[in-house]
C-alpha positions in Angstrom: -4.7 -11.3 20.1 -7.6 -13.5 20.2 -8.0 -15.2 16.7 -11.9 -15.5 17.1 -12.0 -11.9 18.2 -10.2 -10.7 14.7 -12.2 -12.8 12.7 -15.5 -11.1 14.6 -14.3 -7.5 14.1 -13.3 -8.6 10.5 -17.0 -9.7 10.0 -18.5 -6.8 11.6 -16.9 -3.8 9.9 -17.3 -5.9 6.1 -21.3 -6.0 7.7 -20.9 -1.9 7.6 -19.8 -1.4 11.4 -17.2 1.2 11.5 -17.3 0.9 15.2 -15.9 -2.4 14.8 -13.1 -1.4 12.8 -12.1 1.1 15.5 -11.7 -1.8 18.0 -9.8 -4.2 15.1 -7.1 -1.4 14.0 -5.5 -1.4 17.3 -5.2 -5.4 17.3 -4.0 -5.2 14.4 -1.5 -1.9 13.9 1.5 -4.2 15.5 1.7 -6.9 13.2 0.7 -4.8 10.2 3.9 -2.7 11.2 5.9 -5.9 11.9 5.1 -6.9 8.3 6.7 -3.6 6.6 9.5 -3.6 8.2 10.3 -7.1 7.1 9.4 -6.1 3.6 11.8 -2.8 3.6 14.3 -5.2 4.3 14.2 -7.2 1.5 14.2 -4.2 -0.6 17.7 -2.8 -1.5 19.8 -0.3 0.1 18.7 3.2 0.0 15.0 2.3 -0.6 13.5 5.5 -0.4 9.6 4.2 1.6 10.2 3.3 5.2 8.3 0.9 7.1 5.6 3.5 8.9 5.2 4.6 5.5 4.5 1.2 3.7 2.5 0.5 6.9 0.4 3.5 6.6 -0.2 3.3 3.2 -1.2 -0.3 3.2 -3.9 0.4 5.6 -5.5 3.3 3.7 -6.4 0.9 0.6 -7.0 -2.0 3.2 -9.7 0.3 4.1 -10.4 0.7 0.2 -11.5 -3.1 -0.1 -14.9 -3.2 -0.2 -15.5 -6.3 -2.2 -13.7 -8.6 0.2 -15.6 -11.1 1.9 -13.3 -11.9 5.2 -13.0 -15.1 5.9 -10.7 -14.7 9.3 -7.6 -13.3 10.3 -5.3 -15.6 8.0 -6.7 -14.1 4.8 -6.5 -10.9 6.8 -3.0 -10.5 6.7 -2.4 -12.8 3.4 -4.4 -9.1 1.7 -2.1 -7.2 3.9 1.0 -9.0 2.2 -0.4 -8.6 -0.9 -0.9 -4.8 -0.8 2.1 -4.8 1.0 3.7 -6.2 -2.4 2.0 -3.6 -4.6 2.6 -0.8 -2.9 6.5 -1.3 -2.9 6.5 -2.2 -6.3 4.1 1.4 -7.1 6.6 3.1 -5.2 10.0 1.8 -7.2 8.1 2.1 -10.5 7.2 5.9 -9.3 10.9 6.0 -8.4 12.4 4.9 -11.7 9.8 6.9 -13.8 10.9 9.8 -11.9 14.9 9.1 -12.6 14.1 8.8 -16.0 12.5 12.6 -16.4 9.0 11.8 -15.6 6.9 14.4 -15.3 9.3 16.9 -17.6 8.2 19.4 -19.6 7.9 17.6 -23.2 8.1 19.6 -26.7 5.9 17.9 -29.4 7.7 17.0 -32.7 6.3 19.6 -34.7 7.0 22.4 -32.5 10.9 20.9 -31.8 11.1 21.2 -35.6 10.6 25.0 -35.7 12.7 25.6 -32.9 15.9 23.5 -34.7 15.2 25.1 -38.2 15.1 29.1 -36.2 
């Protein structure tokens, strides 16, 4: 992948040319993939996001970044690895929130009250 050619693309679509982000996702895609699989790695055993997964969802708020100004394909990726950081620390906080009863029905204090005392 030409470096020049990223950095154009990059340029373009912050410039408001979608077209130009059709023609960067494909250079892209690969090492955006190649990056979450390394990072499901590091997590532990049994980690419940998989790599097209992480690499999916890091693109979607890639596209989100609005107030980025690209400066080439270095600080590119370097925001890839650091949504690629959140994004697996979202999921295990979701994870462990959901372990601990996130989400379950919850009875305010006054109302547990009446139920003990009937």
């Amino acid at each position: 992948m030409a470096i020049q050619e990223v950095t154009r693309l990059l340029r373009e679509w912050q410039d408001g040319d979608q077209a130009a982000l059709e023609k960067l996702t494909p250079l892209i895609y690969g090492e955006l993939r190649s990056m979450a699989r390394r990072a499901i790695r590091k997590e532990r055993p049994g980690h419940t996001l998989g790599s097209t997964a992480l690499a999916h969802e890091v693109f979607l708020n890639l596209l989100k970044q609005s107030r980025v100004r690209w400066k080439n394909r270095a600080h590119l990726f370097g925001v890839i690895a650091q949504l690629m950081r959140r994004v697996t620390i979202h999921h295990a906080e979701r994870h462990r929130a959901a372990k601990r009863g996130a989400g379950a029905a919850r009875v305010p204090l006054d109302e547990s009250r009446v139920a003990s005392q009937a």
